[in-house]
Biopython code that builds the backbone (N, CA, C, O; Angstrom):
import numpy as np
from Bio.PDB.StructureBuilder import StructureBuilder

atoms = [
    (1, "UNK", "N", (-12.678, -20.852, -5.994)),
    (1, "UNK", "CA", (-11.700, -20.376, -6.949)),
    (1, "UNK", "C", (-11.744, -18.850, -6.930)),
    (1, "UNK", "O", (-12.741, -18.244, -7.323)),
    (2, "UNK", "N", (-10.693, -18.260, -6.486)),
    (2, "UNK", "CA", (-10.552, -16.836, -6.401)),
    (2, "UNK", "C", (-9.470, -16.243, -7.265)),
    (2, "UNK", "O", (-8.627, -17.135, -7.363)),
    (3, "UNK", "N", (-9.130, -15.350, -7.837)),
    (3, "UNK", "CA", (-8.092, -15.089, -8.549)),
    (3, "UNK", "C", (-8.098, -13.474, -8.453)),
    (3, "UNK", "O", (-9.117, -12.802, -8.291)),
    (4, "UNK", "N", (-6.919, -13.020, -8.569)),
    (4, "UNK", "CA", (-6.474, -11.548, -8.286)),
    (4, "UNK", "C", (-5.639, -11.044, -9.373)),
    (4, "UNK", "O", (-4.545, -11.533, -9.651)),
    (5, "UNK", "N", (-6.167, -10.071, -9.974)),
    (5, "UNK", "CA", (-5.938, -9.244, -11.301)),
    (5, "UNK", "C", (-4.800, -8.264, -10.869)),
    (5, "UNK", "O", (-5.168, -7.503, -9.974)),
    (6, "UNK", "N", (-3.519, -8.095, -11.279)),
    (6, "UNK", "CA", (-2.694, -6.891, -11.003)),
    (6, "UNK", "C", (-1.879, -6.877, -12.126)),
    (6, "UNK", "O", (-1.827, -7.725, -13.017)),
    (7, "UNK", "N", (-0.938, -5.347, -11.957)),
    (7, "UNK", "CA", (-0.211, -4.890, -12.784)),
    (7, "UNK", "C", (1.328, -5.082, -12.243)),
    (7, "UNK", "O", (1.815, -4.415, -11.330)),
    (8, "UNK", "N", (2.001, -6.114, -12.971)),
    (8, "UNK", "CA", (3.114, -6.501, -11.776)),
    (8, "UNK", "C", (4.602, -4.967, -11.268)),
    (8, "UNK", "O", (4.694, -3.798, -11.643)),
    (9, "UNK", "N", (5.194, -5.540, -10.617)),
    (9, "UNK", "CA", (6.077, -4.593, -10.739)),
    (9, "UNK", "C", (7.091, -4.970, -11.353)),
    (9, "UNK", "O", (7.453, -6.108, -11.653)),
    (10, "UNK", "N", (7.720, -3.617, -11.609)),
    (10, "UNK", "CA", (9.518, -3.895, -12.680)),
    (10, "UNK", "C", (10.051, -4.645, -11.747)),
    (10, "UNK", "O", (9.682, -4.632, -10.573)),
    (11, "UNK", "N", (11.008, -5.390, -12.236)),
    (11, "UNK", "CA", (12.097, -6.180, -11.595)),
    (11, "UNK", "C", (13.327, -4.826, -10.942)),
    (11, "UNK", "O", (13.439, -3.648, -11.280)),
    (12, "UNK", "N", (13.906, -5.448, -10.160)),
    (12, "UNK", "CA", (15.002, -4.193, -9.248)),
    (12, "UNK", "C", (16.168, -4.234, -10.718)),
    (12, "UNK", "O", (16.733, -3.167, -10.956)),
    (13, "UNK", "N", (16.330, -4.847, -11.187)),
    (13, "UNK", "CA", (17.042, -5.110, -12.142)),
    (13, "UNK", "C", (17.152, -4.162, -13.278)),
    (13, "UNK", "O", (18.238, -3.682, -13.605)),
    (14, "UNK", "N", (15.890, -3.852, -13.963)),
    (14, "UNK", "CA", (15.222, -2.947, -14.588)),
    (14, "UNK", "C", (15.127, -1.415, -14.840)),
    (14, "UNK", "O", (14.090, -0.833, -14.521)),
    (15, "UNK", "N", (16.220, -0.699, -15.429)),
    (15, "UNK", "CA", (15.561, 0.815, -15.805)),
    (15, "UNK", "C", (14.595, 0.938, -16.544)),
    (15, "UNK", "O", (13.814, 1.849, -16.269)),
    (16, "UNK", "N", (14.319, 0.103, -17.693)),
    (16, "UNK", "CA", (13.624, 0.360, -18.081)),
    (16, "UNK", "C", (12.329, 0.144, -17.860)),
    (16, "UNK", "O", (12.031, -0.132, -16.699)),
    (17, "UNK", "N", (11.076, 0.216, -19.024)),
    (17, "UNK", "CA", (9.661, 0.408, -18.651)),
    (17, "UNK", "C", (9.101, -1.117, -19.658)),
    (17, "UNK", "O", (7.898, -1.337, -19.798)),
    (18, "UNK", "N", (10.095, -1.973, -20.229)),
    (18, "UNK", "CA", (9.057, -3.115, -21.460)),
    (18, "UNK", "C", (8.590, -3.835, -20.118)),
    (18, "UNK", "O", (8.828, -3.853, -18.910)),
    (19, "UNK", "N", (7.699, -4.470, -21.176)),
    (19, "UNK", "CA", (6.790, -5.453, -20.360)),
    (19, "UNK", "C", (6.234, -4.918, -18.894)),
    (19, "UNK", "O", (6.112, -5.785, -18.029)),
    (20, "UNK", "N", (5.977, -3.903, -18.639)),
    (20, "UNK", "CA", (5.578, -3.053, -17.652)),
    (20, "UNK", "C", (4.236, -2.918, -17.721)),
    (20, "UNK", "O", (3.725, -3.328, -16.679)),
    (21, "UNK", "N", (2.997, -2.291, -18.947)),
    (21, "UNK", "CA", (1.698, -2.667, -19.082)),
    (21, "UNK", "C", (0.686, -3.485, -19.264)),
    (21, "UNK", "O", (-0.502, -3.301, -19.530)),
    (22, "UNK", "N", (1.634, -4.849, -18.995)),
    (22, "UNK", "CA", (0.393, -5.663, -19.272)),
    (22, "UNK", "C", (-0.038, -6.292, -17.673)),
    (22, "UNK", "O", (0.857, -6.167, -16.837)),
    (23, "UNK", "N", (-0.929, -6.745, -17.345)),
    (23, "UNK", "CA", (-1.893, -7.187, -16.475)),
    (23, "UNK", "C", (-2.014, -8.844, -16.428)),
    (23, "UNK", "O", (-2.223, -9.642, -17.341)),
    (24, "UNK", "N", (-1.770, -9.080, -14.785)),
    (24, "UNK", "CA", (-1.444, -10.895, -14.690)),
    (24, "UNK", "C", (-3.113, -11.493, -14.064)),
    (24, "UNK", "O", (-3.940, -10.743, -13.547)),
    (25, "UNK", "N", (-3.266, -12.721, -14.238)),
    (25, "UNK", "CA", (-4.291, -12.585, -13.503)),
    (25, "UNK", "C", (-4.046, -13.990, -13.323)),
    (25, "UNK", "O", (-3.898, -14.703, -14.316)),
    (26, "UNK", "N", (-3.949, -14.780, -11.386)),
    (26, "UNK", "CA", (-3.333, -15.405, -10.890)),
    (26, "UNK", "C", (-4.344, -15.908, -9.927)),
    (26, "UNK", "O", (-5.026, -15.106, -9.290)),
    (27, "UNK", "N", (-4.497, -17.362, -9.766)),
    (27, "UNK", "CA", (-5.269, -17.498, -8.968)),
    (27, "UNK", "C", (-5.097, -17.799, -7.679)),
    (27, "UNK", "O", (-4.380, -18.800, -7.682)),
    (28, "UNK", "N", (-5.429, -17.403, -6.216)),
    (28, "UNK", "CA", (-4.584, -17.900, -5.121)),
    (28, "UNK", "C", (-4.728, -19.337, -4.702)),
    (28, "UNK", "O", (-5.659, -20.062, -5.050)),
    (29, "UNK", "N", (-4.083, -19.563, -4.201)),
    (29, "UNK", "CA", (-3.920, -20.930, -3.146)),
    (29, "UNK", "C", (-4.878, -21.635, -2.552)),
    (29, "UNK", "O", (-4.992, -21.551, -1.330)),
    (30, "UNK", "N", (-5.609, -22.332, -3.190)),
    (30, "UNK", "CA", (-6.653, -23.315, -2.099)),
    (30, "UNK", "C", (-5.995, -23.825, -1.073)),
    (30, "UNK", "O", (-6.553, -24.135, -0.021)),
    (31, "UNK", "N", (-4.968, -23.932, -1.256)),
    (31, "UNK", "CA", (-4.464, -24.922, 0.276)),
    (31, "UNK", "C", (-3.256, -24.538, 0.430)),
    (31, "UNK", "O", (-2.578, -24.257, -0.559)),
    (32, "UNK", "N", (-2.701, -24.443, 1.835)),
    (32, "UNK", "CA", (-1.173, -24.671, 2.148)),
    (32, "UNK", "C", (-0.380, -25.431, 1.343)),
    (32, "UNK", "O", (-0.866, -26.405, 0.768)),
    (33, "UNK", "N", (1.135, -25.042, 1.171)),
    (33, "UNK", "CA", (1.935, -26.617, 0.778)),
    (33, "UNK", "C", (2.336, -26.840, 1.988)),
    (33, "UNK", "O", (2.656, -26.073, 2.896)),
    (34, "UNK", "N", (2.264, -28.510, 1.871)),
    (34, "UNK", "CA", (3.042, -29.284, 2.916)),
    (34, "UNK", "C", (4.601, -29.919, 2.427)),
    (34, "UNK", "O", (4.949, -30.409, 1.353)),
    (35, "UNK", "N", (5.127, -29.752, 3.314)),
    (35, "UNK", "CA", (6.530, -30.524, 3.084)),
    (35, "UNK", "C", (6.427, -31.952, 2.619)),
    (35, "UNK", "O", (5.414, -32.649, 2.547)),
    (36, "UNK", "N", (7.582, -32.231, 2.338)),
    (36, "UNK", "CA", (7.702, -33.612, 1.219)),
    (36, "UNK", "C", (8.169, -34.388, 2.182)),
    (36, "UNK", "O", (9.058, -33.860, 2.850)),
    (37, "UNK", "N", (7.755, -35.878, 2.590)),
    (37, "UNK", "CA", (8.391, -36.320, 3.422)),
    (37, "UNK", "C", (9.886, -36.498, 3.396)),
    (37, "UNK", "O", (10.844, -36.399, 4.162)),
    (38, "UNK", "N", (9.548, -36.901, 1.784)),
    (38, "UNK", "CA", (11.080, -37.834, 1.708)),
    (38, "UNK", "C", (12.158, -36.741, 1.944)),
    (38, "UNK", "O", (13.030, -36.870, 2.803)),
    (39, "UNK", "N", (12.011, -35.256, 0.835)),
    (39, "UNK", "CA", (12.976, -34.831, 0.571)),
    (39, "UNK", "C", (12.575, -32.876, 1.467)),
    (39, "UNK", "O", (13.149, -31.786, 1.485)),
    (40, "UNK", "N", (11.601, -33.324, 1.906)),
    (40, "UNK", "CA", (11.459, -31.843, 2.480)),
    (40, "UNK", "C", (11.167, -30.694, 1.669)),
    (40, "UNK", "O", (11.223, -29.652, 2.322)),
    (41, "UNK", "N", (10.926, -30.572, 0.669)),
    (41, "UNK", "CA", (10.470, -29.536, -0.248)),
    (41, "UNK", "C", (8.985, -29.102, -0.215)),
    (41, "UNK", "O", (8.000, -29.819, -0.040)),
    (42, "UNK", "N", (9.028, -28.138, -0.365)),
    (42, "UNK", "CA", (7.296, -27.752, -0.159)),
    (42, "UNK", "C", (6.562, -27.717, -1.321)),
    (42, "UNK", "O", (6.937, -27.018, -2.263)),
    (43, "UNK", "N", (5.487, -28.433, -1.377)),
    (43, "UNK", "CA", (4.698, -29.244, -2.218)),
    (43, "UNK", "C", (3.306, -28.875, -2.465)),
    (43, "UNK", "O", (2.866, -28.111, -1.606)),
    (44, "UNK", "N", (2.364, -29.245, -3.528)),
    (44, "UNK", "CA", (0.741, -28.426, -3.343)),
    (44, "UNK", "C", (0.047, -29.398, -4.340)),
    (44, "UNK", "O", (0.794, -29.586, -5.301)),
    (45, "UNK", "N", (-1.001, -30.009, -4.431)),
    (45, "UNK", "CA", (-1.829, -30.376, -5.184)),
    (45, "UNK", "C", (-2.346, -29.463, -5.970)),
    (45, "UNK", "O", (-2.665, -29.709, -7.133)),
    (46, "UNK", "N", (-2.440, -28.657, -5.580)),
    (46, "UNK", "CA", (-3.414, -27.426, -6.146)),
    (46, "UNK", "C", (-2.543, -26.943, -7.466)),
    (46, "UNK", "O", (-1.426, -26.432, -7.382)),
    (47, "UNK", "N", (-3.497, -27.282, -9.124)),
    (47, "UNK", "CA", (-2.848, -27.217, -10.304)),
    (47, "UNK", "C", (-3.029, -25.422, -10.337)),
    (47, "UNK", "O", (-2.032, -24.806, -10.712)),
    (48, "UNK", "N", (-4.344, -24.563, -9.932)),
    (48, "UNK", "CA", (-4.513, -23.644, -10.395)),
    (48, "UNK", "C", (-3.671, -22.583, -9.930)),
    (48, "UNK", "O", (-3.844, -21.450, -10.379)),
    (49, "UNK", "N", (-2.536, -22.879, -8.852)),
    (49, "UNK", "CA", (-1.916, -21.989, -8.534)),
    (49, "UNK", "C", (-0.528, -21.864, -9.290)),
    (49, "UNK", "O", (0.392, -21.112, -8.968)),
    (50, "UNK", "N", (-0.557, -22.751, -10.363)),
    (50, "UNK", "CA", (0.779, -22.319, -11.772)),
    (50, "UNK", "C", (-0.018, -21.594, -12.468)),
    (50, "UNK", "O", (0.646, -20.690, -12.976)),
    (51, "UNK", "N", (-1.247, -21.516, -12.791)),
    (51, "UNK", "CA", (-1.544, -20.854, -13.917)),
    (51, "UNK", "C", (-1.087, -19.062, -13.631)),
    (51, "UNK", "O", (-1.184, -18.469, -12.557)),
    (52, "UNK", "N", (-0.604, -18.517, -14.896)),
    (52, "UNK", "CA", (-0.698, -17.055, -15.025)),
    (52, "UNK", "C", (-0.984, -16.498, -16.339)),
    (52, "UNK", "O", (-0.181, -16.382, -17.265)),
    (53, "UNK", "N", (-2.351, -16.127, -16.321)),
    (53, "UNK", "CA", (-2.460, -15.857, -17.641)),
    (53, "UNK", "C", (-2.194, -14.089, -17.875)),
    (53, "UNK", "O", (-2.475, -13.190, -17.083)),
    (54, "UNK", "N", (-1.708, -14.006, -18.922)),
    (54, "UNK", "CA", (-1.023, -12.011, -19.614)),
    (54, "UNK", "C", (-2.091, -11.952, -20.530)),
    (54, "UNK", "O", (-2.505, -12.674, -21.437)),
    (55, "UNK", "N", (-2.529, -10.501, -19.847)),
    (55, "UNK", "CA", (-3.523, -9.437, -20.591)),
    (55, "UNK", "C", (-2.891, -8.053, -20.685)),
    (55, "UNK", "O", (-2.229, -7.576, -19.763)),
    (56, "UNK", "N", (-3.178, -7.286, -22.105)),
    (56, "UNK", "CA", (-2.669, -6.513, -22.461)),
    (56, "UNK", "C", (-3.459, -5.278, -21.707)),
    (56, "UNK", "O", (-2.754, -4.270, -21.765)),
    (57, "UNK", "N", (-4.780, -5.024, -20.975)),
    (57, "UNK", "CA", (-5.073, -4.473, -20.797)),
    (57, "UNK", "C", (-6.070, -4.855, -19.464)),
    (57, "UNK", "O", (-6.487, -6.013, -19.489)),
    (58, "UNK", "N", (-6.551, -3.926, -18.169)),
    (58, "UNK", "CA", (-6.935, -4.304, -16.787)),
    (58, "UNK", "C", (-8.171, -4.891, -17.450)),
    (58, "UNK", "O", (-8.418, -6.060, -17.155)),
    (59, "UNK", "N", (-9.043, -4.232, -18.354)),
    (59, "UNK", "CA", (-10.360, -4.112, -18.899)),
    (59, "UNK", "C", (-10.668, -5.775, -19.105)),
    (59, "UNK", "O", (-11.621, -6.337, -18.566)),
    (60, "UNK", "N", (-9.758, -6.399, -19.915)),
    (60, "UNK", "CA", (-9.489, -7.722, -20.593)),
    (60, "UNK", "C", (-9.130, -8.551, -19.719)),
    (60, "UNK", "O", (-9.657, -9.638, -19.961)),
    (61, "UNK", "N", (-8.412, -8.582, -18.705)),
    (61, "UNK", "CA", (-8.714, -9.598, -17.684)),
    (61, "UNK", "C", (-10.001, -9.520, -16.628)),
    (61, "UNK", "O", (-10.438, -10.544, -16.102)),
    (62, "UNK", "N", (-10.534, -8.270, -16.385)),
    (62, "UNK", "CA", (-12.050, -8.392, -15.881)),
    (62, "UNK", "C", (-12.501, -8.990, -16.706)),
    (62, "UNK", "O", (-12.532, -10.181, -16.399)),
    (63, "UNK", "N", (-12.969, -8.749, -17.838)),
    (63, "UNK", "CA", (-13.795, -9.175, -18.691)),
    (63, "UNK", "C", (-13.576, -10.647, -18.982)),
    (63, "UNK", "O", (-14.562, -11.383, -18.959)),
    (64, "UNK", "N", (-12.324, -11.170, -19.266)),
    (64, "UNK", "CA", (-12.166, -12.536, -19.144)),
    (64, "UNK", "C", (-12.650, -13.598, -17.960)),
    (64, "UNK", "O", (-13.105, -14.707, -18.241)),
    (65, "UNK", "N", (-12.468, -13.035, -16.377)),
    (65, "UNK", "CA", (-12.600, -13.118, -15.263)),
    (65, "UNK", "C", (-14.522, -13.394, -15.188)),
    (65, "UNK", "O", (-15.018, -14.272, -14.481)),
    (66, "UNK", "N", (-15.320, -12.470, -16.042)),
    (66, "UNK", "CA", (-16.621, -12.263, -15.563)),
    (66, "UNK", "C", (-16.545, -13.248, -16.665)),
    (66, "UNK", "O", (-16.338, -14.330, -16.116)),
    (67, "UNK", "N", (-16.601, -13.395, -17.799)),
    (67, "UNK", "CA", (-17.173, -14.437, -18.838)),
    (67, "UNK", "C", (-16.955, -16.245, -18.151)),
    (67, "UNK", "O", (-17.633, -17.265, -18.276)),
    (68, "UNK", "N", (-15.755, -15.949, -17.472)),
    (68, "UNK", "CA", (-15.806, -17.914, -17.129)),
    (68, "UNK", "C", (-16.002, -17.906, -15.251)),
    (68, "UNK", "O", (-15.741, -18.748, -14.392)),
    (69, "UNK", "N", (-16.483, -16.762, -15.209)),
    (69, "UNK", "CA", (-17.435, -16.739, -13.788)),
    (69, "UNK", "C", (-16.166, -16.854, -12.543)),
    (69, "UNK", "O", (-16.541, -17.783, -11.828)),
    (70, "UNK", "N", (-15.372, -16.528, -12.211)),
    (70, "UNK", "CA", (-14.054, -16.160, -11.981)),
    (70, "UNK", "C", (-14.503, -15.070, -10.607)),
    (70, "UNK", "O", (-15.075, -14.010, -10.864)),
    (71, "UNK", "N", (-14.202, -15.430, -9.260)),
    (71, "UNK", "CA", (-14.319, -14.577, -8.722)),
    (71, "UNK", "C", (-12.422, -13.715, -8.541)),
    (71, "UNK", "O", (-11.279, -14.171, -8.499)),
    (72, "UNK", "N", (-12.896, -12.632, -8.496)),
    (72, "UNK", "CA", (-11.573, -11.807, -8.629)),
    (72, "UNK", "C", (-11.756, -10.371, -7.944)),
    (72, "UNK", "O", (-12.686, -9.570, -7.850)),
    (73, "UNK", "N", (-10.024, -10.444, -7.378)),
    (73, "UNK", "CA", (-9.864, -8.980, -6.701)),
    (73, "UNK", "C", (-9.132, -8.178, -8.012)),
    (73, "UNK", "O", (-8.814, -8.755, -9.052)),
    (74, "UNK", "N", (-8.958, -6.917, -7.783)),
    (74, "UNK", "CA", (-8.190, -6.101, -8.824)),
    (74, "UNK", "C", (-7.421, -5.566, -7.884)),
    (74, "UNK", "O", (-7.923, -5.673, -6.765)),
    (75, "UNK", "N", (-6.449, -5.061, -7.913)),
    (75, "UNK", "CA", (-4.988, -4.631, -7.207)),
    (75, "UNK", "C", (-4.284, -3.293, -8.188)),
    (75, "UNK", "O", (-3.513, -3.349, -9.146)),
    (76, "UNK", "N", (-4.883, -2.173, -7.526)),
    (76, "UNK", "CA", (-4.806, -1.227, -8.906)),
    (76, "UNK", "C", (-3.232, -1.157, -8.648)),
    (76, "UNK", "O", (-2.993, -1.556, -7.508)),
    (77, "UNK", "N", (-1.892, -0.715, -9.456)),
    (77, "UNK", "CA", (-0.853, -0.446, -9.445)),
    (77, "UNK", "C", (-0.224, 0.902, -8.634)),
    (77, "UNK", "O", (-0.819, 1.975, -8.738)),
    (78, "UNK", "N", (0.956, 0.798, -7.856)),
    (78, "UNK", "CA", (1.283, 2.318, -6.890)),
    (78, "UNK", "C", (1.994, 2.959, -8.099)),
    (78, "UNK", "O", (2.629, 2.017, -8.574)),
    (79, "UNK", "N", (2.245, 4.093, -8.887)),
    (79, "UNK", "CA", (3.094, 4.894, -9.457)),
    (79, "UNK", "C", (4.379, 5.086, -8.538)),
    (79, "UNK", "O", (4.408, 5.070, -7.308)),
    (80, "UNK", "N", (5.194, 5.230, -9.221)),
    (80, "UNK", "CA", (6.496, 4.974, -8.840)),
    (80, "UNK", "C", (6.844, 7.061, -8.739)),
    (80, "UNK", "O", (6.788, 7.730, -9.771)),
    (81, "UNK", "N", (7.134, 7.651, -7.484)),
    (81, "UNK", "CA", (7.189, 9.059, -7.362)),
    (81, "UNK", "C", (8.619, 9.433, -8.264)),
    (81, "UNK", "O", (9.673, 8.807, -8.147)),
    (82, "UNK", "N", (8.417, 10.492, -9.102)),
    (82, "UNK", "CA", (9.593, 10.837, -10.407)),
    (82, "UNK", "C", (9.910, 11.821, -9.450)),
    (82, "UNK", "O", (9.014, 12.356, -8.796)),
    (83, "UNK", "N", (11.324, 12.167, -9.277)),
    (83, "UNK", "CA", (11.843, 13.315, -8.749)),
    (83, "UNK", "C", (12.902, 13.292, -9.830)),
    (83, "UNK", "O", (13.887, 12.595, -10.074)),
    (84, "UNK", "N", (12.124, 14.641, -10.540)),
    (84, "UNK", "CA", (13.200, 15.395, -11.390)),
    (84, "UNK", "C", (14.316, 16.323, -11.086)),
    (84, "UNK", "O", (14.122, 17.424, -10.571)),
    (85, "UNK", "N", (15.981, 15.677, -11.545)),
    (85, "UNK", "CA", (16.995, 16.308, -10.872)),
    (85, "UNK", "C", (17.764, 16.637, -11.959)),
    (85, "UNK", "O", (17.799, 16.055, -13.043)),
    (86, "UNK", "N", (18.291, 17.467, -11.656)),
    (86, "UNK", "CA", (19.623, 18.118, -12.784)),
    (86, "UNK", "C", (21.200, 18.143, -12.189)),
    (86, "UNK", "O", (21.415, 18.134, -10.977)),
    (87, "UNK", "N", (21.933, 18.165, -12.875)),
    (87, "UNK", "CA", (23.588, 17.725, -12.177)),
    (87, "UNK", "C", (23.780, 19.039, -12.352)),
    (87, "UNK", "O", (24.945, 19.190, -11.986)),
    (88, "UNK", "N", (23.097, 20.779, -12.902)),
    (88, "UNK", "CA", (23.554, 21.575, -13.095)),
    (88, "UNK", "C", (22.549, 22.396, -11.311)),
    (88, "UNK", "O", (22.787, 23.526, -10.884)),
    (89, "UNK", "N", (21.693, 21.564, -10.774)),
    (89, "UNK", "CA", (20.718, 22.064, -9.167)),
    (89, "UNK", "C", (22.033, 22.042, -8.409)),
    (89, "UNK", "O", (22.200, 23.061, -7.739)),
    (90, "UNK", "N", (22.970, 21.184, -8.343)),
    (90, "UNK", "CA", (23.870, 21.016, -7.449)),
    (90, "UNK", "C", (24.770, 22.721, -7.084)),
    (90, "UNK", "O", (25.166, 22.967, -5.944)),
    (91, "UNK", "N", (24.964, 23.742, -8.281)),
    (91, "UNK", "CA", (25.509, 24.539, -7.865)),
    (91, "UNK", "C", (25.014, 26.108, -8.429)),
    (91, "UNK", "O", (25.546, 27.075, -8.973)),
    (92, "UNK", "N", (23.554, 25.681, -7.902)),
    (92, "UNK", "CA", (22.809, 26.908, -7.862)),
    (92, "UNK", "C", (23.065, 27.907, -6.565)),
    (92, "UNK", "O", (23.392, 27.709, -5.395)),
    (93, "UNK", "N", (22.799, 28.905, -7.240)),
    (93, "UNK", "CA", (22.808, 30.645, -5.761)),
    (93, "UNK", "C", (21.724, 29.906, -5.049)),
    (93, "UNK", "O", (22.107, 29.569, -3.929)),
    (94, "UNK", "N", (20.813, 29.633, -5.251)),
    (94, "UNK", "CA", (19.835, 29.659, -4.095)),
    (94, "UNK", "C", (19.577, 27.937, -3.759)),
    (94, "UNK", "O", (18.542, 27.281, -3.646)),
    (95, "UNK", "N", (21.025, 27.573, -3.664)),
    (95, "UNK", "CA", (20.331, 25.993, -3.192)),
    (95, "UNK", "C", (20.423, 26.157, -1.358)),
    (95, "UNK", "O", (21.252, 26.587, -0.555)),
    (96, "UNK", "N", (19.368, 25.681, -1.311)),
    (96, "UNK", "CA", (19.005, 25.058, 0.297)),
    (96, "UNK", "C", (20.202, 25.083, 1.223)),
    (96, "UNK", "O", (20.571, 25.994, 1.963)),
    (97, "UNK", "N", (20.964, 23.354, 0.933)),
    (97, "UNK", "CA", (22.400, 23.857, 1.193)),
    (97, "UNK", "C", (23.534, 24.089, 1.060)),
    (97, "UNK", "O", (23.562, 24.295, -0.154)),
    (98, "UNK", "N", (24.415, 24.202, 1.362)),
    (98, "UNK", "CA", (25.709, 24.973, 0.573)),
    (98, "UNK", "C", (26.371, 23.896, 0.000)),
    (98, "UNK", "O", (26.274, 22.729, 0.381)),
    (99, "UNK", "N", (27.294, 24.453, -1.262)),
    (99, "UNK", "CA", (28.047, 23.250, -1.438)),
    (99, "UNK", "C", (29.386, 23.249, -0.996)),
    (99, "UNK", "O", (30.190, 24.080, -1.417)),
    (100, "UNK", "N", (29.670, 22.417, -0.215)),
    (100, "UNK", "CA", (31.264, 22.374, 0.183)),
    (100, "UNK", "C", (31.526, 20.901, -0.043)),
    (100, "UNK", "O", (30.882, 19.874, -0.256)),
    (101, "UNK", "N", (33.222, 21.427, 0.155)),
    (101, "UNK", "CA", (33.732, 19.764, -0.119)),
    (101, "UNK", "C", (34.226, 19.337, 1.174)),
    (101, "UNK", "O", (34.665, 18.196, 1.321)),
]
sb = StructureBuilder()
sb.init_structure("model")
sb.init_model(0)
sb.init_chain("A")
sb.init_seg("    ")
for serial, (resi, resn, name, xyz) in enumerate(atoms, 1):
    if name == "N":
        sb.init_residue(resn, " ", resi, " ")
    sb.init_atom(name, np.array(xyz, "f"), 0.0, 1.0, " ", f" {name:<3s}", serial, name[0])
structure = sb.get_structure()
């Protein structure tokens, strides 16, 4: 039983930032799914790979993780790079390059 602690990402959907700090902690896959004979759908015995349990904080799912003996990776989160722009940069003296139409 292995399980991997992360901070998920926003949906593409999303400007905004809710539900952005809290921390999932998911356990992986003991086994492949195999296809269904009858109907072809891919299938798994394995119950622990629905579980997802939400922690408000990284600290609290380690700590949950070490108390019921839980082996686990942590997956620290990438910051998303802010490039701050102004609609008034567009027609500065000293922009880079010129503005024409």
């Amino acid at each position: 039983m292995f399980a991997k602690i992360y901070r998920p990402a926003r949906n593409a959907m999303q400007s905004g930032r809710g539900k952005s700090n809290m921390w999932l902690l998911e356990f992986t896959p003991e086994m492949a799914k195999t296809p269904d004979p009858l109907m072809g759908w891919a299938s798994s015995s394995d119950m622990r790979s629905q579980i997802r349990l939400e922690f408000d904080s990284q600290a609290d799912a380690v700590a949950y993780a070490g108390r019921q003996g839980i082996a686990y990776q942590v997956i620290e989160p990438q910051e998303a790079k802010r490039h701050e722009k102004s609609y008034s940069a567009n027609f500065s003296p000293d922009r880079k390059q010129p503005w024409s139409h």
